[in-house]
C-alpha positions in Angstrom: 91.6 75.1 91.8 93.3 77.8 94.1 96.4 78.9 93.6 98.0 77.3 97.3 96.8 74.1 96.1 99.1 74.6 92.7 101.7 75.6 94.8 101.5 72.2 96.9 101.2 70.3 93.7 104.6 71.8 93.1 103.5 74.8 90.3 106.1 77.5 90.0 104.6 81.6 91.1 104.8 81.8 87.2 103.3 78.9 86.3 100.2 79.5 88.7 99.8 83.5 87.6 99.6 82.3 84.0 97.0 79.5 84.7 94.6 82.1 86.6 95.1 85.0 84.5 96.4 87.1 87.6 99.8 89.0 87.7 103.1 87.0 89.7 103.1 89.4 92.2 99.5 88.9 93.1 99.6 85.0 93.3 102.9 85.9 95.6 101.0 88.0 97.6 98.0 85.4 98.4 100.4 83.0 98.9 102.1 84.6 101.5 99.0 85.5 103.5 99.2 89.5 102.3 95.7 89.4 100.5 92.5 87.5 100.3 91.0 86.6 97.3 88.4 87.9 95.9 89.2 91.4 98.7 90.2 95.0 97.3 92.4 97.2 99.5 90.4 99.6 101.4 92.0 103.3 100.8 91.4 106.0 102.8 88.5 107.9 102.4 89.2 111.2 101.3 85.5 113.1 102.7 86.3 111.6 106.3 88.1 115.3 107.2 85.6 117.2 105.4 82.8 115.5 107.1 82.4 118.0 109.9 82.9 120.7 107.6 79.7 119.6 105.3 77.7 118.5 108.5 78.0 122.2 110.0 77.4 123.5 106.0 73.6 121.6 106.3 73.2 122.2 109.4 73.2 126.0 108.7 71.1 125.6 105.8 69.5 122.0 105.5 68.3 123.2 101.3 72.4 123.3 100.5 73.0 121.7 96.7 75.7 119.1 96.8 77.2 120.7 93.7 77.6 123.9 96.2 79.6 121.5 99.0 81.4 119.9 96.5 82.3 123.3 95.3 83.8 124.6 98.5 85.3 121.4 99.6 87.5 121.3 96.3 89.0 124.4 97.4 90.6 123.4 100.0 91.9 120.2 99.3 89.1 117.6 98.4 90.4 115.6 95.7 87.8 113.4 95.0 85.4 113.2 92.0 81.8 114.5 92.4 79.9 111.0 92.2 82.2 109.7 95.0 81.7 112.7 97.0 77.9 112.7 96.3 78.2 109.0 97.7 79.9 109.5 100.9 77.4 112.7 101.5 74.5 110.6 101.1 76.2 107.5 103.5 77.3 110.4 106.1 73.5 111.9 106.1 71.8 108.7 106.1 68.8 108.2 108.5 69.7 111.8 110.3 66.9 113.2 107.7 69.2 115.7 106.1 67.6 117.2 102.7 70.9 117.2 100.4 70.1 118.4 96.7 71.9 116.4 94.3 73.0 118.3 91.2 
């Protein structure tokens, strides 16, 4: 049962949250049309302004390790972890051929 149909049926915010296991502010927040169940927030991605920066980087030299990029990215500002930047490197390069060394 969803939670709207609770509310309907006359369930309290409270009342619902305990009966789905999800927080009161949650159930008030699918309630009010401010999330979809079952949807995570999309954050910004943090490799979006070193994109160029990593494009130019194997562009120069297409045998770069990713540990290297990762490496100088971190310096100036990357905050990511390596995995997630590993990820994003791998989507960004995908079907343009680009021999990135994972390590």
């Amino acid at each position: 049962m969803d939670a709207h149909a609770l509310r309907r049926q006359g369930w309290t915010i409270s009342a619902i949250a305990r009966h789905l296991g999800r927080d009161r502010k949650t159930i008030r927040a699918y309630l009010n049309g401010e999330r979809t169940p079952g949807k995570r927030r999309e954050g910004p991605d943090a490799f979006v302004p070193f994109l160029p920066y990593c494009r130019q980087r194997l562009a120069d030299d297409p045998h770069s390790w990713a540990s290297t990029l990762f490496d100088e990215v971190t310096e100036p500002g990357y905050e990511g972890t390596y995995s997630t930047f590993t990820r994003a490197l791998r989507r960004a390069s995908a079907g343009r051929g680009d021999p990135v060394r994972l390590a």
